[in-house]
N, C-alpha and C positions, 0 to 999 in steps of 0.2 A: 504494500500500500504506500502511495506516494505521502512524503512525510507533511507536505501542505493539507492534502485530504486526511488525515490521522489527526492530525491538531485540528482542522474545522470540527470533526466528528466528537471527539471529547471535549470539547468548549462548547458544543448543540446540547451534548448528554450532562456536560456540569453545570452548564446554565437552565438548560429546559427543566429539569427534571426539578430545581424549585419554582424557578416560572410555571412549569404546569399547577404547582400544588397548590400554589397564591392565587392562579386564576379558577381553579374547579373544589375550592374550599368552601367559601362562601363569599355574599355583596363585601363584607365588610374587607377580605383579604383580596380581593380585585379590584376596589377602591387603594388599597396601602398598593398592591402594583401598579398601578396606573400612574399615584403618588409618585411612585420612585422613577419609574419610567419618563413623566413630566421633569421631573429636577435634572435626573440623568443630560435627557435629552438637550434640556435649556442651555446646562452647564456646559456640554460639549461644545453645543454650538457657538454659546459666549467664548470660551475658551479659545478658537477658529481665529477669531476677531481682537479679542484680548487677552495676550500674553498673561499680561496679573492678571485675572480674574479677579480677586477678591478686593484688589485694590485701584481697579476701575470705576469711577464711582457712576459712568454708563451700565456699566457691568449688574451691579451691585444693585443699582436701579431694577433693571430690568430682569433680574433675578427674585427678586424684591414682590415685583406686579408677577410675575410665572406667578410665584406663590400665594399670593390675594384673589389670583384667577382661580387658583386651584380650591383656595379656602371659600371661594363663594359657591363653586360647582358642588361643593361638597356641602353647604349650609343652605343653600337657596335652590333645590334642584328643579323647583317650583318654574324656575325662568329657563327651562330645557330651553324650548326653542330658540330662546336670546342669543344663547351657546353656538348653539346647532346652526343658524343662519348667521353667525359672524364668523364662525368654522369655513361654514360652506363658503362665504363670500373670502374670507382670504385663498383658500384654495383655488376658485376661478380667478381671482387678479394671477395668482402662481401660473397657472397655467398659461393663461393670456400670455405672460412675462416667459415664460417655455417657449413659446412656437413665436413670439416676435423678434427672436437672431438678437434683443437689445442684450446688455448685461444684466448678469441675473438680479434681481429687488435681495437678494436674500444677502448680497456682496452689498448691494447700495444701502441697506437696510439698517445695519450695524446692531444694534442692544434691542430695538426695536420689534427687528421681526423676529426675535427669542422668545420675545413673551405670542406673538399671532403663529409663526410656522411652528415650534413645536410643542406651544401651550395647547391654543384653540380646540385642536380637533381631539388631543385626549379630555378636554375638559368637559367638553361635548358628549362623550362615553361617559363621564364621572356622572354627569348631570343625565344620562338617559335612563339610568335604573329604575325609576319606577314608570318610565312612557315605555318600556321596550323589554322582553325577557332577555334580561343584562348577560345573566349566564351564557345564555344561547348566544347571543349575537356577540357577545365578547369572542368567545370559544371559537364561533364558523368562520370570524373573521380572522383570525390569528393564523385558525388549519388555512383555510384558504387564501390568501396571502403567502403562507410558505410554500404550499401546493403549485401555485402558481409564480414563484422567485426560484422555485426548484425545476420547473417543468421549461423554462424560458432558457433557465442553465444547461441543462442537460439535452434540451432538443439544439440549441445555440451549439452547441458543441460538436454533435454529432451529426445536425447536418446543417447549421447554420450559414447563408453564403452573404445574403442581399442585406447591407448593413439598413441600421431602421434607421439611429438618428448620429452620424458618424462624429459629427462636429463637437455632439455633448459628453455622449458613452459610446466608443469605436467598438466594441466588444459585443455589444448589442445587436442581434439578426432580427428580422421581418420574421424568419424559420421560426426562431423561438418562441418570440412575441405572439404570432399567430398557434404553435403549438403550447402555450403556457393556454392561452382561449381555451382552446377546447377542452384542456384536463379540466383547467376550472370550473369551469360549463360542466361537465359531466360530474364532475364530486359536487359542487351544488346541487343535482340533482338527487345525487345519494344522499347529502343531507334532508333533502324534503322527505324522502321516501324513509329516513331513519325520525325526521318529526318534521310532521305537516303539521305543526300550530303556526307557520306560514302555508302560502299557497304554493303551488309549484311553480308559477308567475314571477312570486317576490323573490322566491330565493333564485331562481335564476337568473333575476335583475342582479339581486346579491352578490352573486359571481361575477357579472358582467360588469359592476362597478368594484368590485376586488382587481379583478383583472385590468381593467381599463386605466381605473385611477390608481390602483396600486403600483402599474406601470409606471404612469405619470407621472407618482413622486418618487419613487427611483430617478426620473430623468430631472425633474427638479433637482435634487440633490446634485446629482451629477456636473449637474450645469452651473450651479455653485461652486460645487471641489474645481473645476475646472477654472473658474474664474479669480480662485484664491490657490491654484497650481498644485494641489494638494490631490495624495491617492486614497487616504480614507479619513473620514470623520475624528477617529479615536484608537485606541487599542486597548481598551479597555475587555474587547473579544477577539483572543487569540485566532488567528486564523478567516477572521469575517471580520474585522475593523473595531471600528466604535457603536454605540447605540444609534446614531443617528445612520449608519450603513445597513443595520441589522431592522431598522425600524420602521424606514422613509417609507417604504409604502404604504405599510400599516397603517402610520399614523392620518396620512394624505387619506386614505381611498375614507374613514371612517365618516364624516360629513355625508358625504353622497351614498354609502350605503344608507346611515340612517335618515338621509332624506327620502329614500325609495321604501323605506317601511312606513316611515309618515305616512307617503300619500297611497301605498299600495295597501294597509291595514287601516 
């Protein structure tokens, strides 16, 4: 076994296996993950931007609101949707800022977009546990998300030729991108068929905004690293970078799934 794959593989097995227990415990230990996941995420990213972190008083700031964000999501869940469409709306400016070739908002953004790119869209989770069964929808989106960052790797690989987006991630094929779809597509399906307290409609929206937007903020991300010349986020995960390498899609697609159970339930 190649010694890169061997270190990915025990850094999946020593990180997942408390990550899973945090997330299928109960609300209250998939809140503390989410928690950690939010500070993680912020911190890294400040970190990117500001050597001191702690003695940045940008920094300092803007780690400051992450966590006011997080303390309201978790006291006020009342104003879900507040969350959820200020989620949704940074994600589409991201996007926008993706496919117009200008420089990324996330370089131009500094302390700023700490607390919107990697607060918002978990806080949006924090805050949907009692509009949404939090378990489930936590859980299908994690499995799928990796389902589909594994299925883009591995078809990428083997027969990946027609690059998708070269300028941001060279590494990237059309092959995989299109072959990550269909697995996804098809394990959302086995999730309905394992619980239909969705319809077979939503959850294959579910998949289709995993897949689509999960892609997405891969390529966000990317377009960032590229624009501060940088190969991963962090090292904080031997073998797969930083949180924000291991994370970016997850956090990005979560807006747009929970906007497709809004209005599909």
């Amino acid at each position: 076994m190649a010694e890169g794959l061997k270190q990915r593989i025990l850094t999946a097995i020593g990180f997942g296996i408390p990550f899973l227990v945090l997330l299928l415990f109960n609300d209250i230990t998939r809140v503390i993950l989410l928690a950690i996941l939010i500070l993680l995420s912020a911190m890294e990213f400040l970190g990117l931007k500001h050597s001191k972190l702690f003695k940045t008083p940008v920094a300092i700031f803007s780690l400051s609101v992450s966590i006011l964000i997080l303390a309201a999501s978790v006291l006020f869940n009342q104003y879900y949707l507040f969350f959820l469409y200020a989620a949704l709306i940074s994600g589409v400016i991201l996007l926008f800022n993706l496919f117009s070739g200008q420089k990324s908002l996330l370089d131009k953004g500094h302390g700023l977009f700490s607390m919107i790119y990697t607060t918002l869209p978990y806080t949006a989770l924090v805050a949907s546990r009692d509009a949404v069964d939090f378990k489930l929808v936590f859980f299908s989106m994690i499995i799928l998300i990796w389902i589909s960052d594994s299925s883009a790797y591995f078809v990428g690989k083997s027969v990946g030729k027609k690059k998708l987006m070269p300028s941001v991630s060279p590494g990237k094929t059309w092959e995989g991108f299109l072959g990550a779809g269909m697995i996804t597509l098809i394990c959302s399906y086995i999730f309905f068929s394992l619980n239909p307290q969705y319809s077979m409609t939503t959850w294959l929206f579910i998949g289709l905004a995993v897949w689509l937007f999960g892609s997405a903020g891969d390529l966000v991300e990317s377009k960032f690293k590229r624009s501060i010349n940088i190969k991963d986020s962090g090292s904080l995960l031997p073998g797969h970078g930083g949180i924000l390498d291991r994370f970016d899609g997850f956090f990005f697609c979560i807006p747009f799934v929970l906007i497709i159970i809004e209005i599909l339930n």
